[in-house]
ChimeraX commands (.cxc) that place a marker at each C-alpha (Angstrom):
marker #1 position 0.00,0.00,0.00 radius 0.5
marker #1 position 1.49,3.47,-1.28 radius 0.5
marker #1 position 0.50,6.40,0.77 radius 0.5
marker #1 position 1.32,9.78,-0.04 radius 0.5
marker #1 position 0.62,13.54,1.83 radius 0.5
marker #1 position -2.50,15.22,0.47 radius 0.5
marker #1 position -4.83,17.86,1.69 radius 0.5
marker #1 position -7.48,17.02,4.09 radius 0.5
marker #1 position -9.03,17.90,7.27 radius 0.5
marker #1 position -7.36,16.38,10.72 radius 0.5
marker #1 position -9.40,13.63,11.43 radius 0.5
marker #1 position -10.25,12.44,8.19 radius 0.5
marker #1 position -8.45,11.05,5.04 radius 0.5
marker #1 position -8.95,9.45,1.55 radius 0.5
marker #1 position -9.04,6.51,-0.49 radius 0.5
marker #1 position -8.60,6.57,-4.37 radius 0.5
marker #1 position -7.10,3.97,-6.81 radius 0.5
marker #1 position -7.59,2.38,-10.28 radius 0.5
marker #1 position -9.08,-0.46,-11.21 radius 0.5
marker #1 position -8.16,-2.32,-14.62 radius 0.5
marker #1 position -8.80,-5.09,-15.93 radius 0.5
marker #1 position -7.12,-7.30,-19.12 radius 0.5
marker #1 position -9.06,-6.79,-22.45 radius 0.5
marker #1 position -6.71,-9.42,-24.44 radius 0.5
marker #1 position -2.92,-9.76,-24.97 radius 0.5
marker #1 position -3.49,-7.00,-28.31 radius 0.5
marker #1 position -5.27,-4.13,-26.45 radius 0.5
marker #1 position -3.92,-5.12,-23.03 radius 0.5
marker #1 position -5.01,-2.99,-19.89 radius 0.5
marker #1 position -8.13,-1.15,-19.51 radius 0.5
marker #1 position -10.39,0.59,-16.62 radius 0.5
marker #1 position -12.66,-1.82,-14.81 radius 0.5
marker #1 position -16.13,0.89,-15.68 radius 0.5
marker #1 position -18.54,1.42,-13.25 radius 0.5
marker #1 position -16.31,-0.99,-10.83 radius 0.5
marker #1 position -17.90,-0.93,-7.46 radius 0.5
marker #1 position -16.42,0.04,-4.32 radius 0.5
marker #1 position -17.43,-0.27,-1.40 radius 0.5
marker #1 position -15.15,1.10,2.11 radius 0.5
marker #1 position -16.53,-0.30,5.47 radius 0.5
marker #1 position -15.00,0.29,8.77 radius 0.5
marker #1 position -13.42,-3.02,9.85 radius 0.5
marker #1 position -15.69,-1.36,13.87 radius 0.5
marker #1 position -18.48,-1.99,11.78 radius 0.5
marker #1 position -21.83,-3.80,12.88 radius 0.5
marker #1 position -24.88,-4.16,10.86 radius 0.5
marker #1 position -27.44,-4.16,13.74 radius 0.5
marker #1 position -26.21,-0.68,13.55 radius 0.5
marker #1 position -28.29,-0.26,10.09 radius 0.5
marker #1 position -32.18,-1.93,9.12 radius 0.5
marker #1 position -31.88,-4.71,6.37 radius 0.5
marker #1 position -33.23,-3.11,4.22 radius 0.5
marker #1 position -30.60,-0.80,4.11 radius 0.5
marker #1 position -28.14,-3.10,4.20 radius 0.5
marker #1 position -29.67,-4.47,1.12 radius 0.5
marker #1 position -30.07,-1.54,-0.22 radius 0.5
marker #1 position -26.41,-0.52,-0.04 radius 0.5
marker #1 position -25.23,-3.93,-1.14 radius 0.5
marker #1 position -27.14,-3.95,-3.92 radius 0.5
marker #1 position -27.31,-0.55,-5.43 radius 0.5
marker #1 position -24.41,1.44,-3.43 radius 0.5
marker #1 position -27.05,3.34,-1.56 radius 0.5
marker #1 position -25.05,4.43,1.72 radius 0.5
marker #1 position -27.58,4.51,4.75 radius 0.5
marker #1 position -27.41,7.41,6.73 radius 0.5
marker #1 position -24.76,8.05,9.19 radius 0.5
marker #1 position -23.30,4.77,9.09 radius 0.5
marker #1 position -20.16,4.97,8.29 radius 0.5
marker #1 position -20.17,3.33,4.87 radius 0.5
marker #1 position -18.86,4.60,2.02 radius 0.5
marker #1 position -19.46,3.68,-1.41 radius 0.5
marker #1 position -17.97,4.93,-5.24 radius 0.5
marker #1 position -17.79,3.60,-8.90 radius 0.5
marker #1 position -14.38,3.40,-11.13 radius 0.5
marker #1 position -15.13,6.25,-13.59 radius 0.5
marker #1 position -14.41,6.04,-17.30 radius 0.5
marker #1 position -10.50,5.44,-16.74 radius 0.5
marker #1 position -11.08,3.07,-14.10 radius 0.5
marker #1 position -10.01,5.51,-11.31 radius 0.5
marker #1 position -12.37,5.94,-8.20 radius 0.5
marker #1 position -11.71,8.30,-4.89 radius 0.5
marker #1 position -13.47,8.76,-1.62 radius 0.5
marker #1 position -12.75,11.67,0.29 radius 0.5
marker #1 position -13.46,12.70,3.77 radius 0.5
marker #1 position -13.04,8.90,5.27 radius 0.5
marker #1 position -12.62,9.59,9.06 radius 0.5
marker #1 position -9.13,7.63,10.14 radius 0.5
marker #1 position -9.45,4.03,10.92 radius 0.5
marker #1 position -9.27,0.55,9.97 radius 0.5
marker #1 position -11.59,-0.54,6.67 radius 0.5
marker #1 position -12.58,-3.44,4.53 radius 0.5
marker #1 position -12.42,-2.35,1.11 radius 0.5
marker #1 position -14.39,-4.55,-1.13 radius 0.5
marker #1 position -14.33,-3.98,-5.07 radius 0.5
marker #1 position -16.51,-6.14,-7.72 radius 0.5
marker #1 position -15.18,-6.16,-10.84 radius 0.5
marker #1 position -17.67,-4.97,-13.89 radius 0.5
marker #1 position -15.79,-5.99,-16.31 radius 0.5
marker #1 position -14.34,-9.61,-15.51 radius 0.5
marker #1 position -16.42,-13.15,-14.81 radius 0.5
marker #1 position -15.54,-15.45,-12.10 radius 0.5
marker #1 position -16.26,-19.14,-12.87 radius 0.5
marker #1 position -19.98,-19.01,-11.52 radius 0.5
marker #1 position -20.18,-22.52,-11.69 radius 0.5
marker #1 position -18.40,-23.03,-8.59 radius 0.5
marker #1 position -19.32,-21.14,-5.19 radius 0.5
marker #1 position -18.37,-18.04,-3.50 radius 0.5
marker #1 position -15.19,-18.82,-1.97 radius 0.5
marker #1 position -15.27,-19.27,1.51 radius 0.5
marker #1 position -12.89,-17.20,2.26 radius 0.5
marker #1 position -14.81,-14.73,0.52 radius 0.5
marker #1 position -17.78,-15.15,2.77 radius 0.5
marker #1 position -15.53,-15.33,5.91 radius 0.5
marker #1 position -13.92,-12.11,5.19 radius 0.5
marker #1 position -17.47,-10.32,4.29 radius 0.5
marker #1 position -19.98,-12.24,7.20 radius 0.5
marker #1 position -18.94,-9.66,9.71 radius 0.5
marker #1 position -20.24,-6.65,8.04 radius 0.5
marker #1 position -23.20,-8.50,6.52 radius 0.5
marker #1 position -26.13,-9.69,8.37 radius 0.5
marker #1 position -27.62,-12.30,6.11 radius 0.5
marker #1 position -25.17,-13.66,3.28 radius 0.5
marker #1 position -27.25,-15.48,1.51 radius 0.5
marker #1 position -29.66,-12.33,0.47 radius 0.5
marker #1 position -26.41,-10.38,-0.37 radius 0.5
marker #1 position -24.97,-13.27,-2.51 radius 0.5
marker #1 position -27.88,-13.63,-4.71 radius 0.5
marker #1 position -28.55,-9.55,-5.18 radius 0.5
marker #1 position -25.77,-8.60,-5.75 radius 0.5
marker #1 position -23.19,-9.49,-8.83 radius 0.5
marker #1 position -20.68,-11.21,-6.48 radius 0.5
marker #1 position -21.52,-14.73,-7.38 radius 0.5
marker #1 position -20.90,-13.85,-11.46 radius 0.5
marker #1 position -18.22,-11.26,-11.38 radius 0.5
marker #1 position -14.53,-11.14,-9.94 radius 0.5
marker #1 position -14.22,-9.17,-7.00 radius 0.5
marker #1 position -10.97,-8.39,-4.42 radius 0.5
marker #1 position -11.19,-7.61,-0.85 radius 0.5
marker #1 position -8.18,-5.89,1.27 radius 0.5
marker #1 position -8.33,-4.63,4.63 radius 0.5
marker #1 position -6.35,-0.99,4.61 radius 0.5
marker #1 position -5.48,1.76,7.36 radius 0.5
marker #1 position -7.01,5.64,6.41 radius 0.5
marker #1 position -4.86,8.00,8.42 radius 0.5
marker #1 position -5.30,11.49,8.66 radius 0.5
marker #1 position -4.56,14.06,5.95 radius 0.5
marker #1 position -3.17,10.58,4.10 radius 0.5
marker #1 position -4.54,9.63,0.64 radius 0.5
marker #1 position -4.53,5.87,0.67 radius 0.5
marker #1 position -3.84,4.18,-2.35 radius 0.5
marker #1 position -5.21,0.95,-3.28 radius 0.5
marker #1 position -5.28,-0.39,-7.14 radius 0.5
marker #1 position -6.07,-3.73,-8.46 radius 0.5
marker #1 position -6.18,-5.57,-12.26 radius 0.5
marker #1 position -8.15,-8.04,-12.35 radius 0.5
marker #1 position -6.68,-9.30,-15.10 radius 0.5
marker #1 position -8.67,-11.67,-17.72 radius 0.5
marker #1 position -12.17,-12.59,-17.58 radius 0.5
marker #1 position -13.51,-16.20,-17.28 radius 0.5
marker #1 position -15.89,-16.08,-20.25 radius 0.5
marker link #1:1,2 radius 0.2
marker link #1:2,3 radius 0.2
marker link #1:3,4 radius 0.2
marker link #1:4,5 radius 0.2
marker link #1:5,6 radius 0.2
marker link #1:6,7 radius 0.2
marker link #1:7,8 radius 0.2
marker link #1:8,9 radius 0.2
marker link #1:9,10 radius 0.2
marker link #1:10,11 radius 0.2
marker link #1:11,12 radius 0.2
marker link #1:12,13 radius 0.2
marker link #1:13,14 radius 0.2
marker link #1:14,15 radius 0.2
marker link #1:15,16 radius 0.2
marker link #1:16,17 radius 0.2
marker link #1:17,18 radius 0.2
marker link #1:18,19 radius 0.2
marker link #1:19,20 radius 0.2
marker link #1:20,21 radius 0.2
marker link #1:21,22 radius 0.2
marker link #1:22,23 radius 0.2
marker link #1:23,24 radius 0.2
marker link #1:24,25 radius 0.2
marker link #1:25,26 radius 0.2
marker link #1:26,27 radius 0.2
marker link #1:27,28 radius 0.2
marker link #1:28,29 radius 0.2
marker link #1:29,30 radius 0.2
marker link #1:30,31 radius 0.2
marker link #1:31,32 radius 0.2
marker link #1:32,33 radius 0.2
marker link #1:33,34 radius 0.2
marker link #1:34,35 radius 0.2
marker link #1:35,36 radius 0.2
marker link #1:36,37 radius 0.2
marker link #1:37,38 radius 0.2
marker link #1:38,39 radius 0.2
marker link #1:39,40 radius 0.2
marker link #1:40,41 radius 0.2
marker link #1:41,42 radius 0.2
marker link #1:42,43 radius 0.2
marker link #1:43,44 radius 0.2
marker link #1:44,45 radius 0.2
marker link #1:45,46 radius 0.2
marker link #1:46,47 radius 0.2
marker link #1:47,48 radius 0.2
marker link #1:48,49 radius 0.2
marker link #1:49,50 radius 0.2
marker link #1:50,51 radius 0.2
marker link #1:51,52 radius 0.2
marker link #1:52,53 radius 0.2
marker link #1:53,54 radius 0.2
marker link #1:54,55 radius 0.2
marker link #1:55,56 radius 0.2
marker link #1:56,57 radius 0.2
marker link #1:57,58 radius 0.2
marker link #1:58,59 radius 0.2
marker link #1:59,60 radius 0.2
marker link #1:60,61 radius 0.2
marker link #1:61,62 radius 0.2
marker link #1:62,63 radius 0.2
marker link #1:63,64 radius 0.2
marker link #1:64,65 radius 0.2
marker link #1:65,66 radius 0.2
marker link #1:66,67 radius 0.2
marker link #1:67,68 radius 0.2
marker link #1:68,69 radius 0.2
marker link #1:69,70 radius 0.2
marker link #1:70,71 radius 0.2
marker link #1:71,72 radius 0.2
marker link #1:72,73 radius 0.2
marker link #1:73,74 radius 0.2
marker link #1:74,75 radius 0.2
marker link #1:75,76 radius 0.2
marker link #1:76,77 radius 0.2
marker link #1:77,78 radius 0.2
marker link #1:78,79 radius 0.2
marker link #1:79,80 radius 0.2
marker link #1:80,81 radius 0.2
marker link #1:81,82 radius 0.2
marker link #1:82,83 radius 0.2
marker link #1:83,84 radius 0.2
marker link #1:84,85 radius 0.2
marker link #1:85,86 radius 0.2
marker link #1:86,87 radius 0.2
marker link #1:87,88 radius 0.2
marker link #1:88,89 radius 0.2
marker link #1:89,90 radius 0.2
marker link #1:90,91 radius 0.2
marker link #1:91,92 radius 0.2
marker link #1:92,93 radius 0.2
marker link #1:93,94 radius 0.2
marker link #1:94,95 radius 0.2
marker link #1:95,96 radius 0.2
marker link #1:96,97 radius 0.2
marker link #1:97,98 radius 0.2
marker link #1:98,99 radius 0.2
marker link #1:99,100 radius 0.2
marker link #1:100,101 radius 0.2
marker link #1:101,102 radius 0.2
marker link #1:102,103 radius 0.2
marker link #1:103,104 radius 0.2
marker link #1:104,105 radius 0.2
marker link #1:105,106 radius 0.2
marker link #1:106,107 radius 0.2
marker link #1:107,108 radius 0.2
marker link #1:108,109 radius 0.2
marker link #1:109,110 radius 0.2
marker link #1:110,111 radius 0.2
marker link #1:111,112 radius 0.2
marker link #1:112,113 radius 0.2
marker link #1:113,114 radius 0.2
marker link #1:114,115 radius 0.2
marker link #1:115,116 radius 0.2
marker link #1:116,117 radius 0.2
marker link #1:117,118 radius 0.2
marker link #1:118,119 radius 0.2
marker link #1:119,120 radius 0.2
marker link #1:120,121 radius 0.2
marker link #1:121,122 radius 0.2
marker link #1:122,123 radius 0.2
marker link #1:123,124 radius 0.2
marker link #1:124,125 radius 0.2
marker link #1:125,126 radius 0.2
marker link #1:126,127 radius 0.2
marker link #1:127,128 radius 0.2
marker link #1:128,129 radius 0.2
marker link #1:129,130 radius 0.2
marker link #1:130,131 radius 0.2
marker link #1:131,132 radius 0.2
marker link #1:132,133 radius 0.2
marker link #1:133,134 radius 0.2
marker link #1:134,135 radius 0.2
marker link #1:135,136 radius 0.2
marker link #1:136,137 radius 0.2
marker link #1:137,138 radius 0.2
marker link #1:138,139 radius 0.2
marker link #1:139,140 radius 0.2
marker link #1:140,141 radius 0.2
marker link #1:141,142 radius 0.2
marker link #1:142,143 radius 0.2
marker link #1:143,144 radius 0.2
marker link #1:144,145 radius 0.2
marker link #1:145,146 radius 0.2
marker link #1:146,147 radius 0.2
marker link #1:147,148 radius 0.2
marker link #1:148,149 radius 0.2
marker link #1:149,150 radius 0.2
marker link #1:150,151 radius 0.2
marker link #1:151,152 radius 0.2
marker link #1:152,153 radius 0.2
marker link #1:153,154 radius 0.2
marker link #1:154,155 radius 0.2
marker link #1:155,156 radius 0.2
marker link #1:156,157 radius 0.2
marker link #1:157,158 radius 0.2
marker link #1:158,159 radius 0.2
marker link #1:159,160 radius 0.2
view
């Protein structure tokens, strides 16, 4: 993880990256579009927030209010940014819209064991939202203060 000094106020900090993906060995690297990111605070609980909201966010990046969630899309290039992320510990969860996992085969576990804690029913999440078909990368990262917080990922080539 690459951090670098930026602008911001005391107590809060930013996340921003790229996200690519592999078009073939001829074009090569392009932005993952309309990528979806999604920053929750490793604190987090979701008794904290209605299901509905949970789905809600989950499945169409609606953040509920005052919970501490944050949510973005890769733009046209691929690149995404959050600002204002008060300092902490977060699970950064990104799902690739532009690269297939083999759907035939489950969630990985340890994709469900890294998520469960910030999700109160899996199941509902698994089948709304487009983690069972597409690739998607999880990392746990540190926002500090007046600190933009880099994290980038290529997913590389799709399954189908």
């Amino acid at each position: 993880m690459f951090q670098s000094n930026v602008q911001a106020s005391p107590d809060y900090g930013k996340i921003k990256g790229t996200i690519t993906w592999q078009y073939n060995k001829y074009v090569g690297t392009k932005g993952d579009v309309g990528a979806q990111i999604y920053v929750i605070p490793t604190s987090f609980s979701p008794q904290t927030i209605s299901e509905d909201e949970e789905k809600a966010y989950f499945m169409t990046g609606k953040v509920p209010k005052n919970s501490m969630l944050f949510y973005t899309t890769a733009d046209g290039y691929g690149n995404y940014e959050i600002d204002g992320v008060p300092a902490g510990e977060y699970c950064v969860f990104i799902i690739s819209m532009k690269t297939t996992r083999d759907f035939t085969k489950p969630v990985p576990e340890y994709t469900k064991n890294a998520l469960k804690p910030y999700i109160r029913n899996w199941d509902t999440i698994e089948k709304g939202t487009l983690v069972k078909l597409h690739n998607h990368v999880f990392k746990n990262v540190e926002i500090r203060s007046g600190i933009t917080t880099i994290f980038s990922h290529d997913f590389g080539f799709t399954y189908i």
